[in-house]
Residue, then its C-alpha position, 0 to 999 in steps of 0.5 A: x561607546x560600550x563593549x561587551x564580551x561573551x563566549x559561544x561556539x560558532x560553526x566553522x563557518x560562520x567562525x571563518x567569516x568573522x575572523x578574517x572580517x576582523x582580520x581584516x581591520x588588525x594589525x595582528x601577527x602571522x599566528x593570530x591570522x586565519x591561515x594559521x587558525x582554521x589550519x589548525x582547528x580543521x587540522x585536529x578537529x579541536x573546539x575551543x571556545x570563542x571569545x568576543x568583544x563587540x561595541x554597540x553596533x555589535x561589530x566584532x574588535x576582538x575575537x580569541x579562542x578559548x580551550x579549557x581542559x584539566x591539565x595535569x600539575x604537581x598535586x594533581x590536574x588543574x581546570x586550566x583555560x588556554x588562550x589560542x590553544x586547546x589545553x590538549x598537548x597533542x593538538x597544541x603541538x603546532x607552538x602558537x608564537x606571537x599570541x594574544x587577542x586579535x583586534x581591531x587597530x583602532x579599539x585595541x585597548x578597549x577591546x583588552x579590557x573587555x576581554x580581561x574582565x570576561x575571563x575574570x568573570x568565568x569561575x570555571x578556572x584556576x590557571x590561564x596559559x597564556x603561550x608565546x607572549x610579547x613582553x609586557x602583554x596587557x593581558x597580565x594585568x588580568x586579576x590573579x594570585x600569582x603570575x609565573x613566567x614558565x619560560x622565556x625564549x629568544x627569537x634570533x633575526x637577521x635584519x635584512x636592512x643590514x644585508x643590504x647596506x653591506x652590499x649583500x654581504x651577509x657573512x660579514x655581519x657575522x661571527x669569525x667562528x660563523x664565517x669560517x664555517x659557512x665558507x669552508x662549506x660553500x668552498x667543498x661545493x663551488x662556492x655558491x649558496x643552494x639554489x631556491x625554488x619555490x613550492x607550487x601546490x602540487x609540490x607541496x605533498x611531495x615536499x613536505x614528504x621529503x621533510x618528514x622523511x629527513x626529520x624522521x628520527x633526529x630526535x626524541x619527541x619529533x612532531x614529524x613523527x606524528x601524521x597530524x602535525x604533518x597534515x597540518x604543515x601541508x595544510x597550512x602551506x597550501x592556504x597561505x600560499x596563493x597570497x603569499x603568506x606560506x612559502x615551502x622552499x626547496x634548496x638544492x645543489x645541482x641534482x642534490x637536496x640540501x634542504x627544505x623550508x617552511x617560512x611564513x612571510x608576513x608584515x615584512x618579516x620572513x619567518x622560518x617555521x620548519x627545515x628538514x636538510x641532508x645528510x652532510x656529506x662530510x665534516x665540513x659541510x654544514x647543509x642547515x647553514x648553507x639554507x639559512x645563508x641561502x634564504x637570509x639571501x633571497x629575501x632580502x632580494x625581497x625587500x623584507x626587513x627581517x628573516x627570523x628563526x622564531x623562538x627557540x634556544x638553538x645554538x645555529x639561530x644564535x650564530x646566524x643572528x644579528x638581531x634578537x626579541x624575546x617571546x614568554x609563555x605565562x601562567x596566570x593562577x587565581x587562588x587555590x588551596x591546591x594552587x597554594x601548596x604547590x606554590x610552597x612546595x616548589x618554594x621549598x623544593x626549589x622547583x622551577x615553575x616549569x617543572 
């Protein structure tokens, strides 16, 4: 059987209807499903290209998007291909995690070398972003003149079987120093955990209001501070909610809010997207642990294997791990000579690639 692969721009529609086909035949995570895609593009308009990859009987086993913009380097802007994302900062706030192509359980790794060769085959780039890979993605054996890993985060967990076998008893499994914390908290409010319920879609605009109101100014460059990324949380929520993929949860303390979350679940993995908590009432309440504590408790009621805290160098999703992975954010270069004395410059400068 042959493969082949091209680009094109569908409508949405008919965009739709071949993701969610394919969807349905991937093993594909949270971030490559039609819940997370169509939220985005309906939420900032944006209009990458579609890459696909179709066998003989031209029935899709891999599909991806494509965005192409100059995006701005050390010596000035570079045509730039984005793999799920649109090259545009403001439109690609909503980080993709978990990326790479969507395919067909069955065709995956015909389905990547078709892919590879596609793009290898496009001469209007110079640099491919390839965001939030797994380690070792098939992707990198496209052919380049240089890859540089930008960044590499850990994505702290919390396995849940663990919690389990130690009779619900999650603090156990943590530090001393996390221990201490989250019970001197719990003791200045009765000594149980935040109360969990969850969002119906008439709660979500209200919810997510209370979100953005207890986010709003906590720190410089604060998505919730942009109204499109949060019409794009509360559109994300309200699609995956019917089937379970999105919940918003609402902890509280009697009448008091403690906190809310956006969680994905998904493949048996509860994934934490978005919190807002707050304010601490004193020293020793601590709001953000209390709902992290609260949530690791009720899925693991769930029979999930994991609850994750996604990517992210935090101090709090270190100290309420028990396990970890590791998620990388790539650039792959073709050469260039604007390209290649950048290269020498950061090596002289001692630059990191990120800068």
């Amino acid at each position: 059987m042959s493969y082949q692969a091209s680009f094109s721009r569908p409508d949405r529609a008919a965009l739709a209807r071949r993701w969610q086909a394919l969807e349905a035949r991937s093993d594909a995570s949270f971030f490559l499903r039609w819940t997370w895609i169509g939220a985005w593009l309906d939420s900032y308009r944006v209009e990458p290209e579609l890459l696909a990859v179709v066998d003989d009987e031209g029935r899709d086993i891999a599909l991806a998007l494509v965005g192409h913009a100059m995006q701005p380097r050390l010596l000035g802007p570079v045509a730039t291909l984005s793999l799920n994302q649109s090259g545009d900062p403001a439109a690609d706030r909503p980080y993709i995690e978990y990326n790479g192509l969507l395919t067909d359980r069955d065709f995956a790794p015909e389905a990547t070398i078709a892919a590879i060769a596609a793009l290898a085959s496009r001469r209007d780039w110079r640099a491919l972003r390839l965001s939030g890979m797994e380690p070792g993605s098939p992707l990198l054996d496209l052919p380049a003149r240089r890859r540089m890993c930008r960044d590499a985060s850990p994505v702290y967990q919390v396995d849940l079987n663990a919690v389990r076998a130690a009779d619900g008893d999650y603090l156990s499994l943590l530090s001393a120093n996390s221990r201490s914390q989250i019970r001197r908290a719990l003791k200045d409010r009765g000594g149980a955990l935040p109360q969990v319920a969850l969002a119906t879609l008439d709660d979500i605009g209200p919810w997510i209001g209370e979100m953005a109101r207890h986010n709003q100014g906590r720190h410089a460059d604060n998505a919730w501070d942009d109204p499109a990324f949060r019409a794009f949380v509360e559109t994300l929520t309200a699609r995956g909610l019917a089937g379970g993929e999105v919940e918003l949860l609402r902890l509280t303390d009697g009448p008091d809010l403690v906190g809310l979350l956006v969680t994905f679940v998904h493949a048996g993995v509860a994934m934490n997207y978005q919190s807002a908590f707050a304010p601490p009432r004193g020293a020793k309440d601590k709001p953000g642990l209390l709902c992290h504590a609260a949530a690791v408790d009720h899925y693991a009621a769930r029979a999930l294997s994991r609850y994750s805290f996604l990517a992210g160098k935090d101090r709090y999703k270190q100290s309420l791990a028990t396990c970890e992975e590791r998620l990388e954010w790539w650039m792959v270069e073709r050469f260039s000579p604007r390209l290649e004395l950048e290269a020498l410059l950061r090596r002289l400068l001692r630059r990191p690639a990120s800068a």
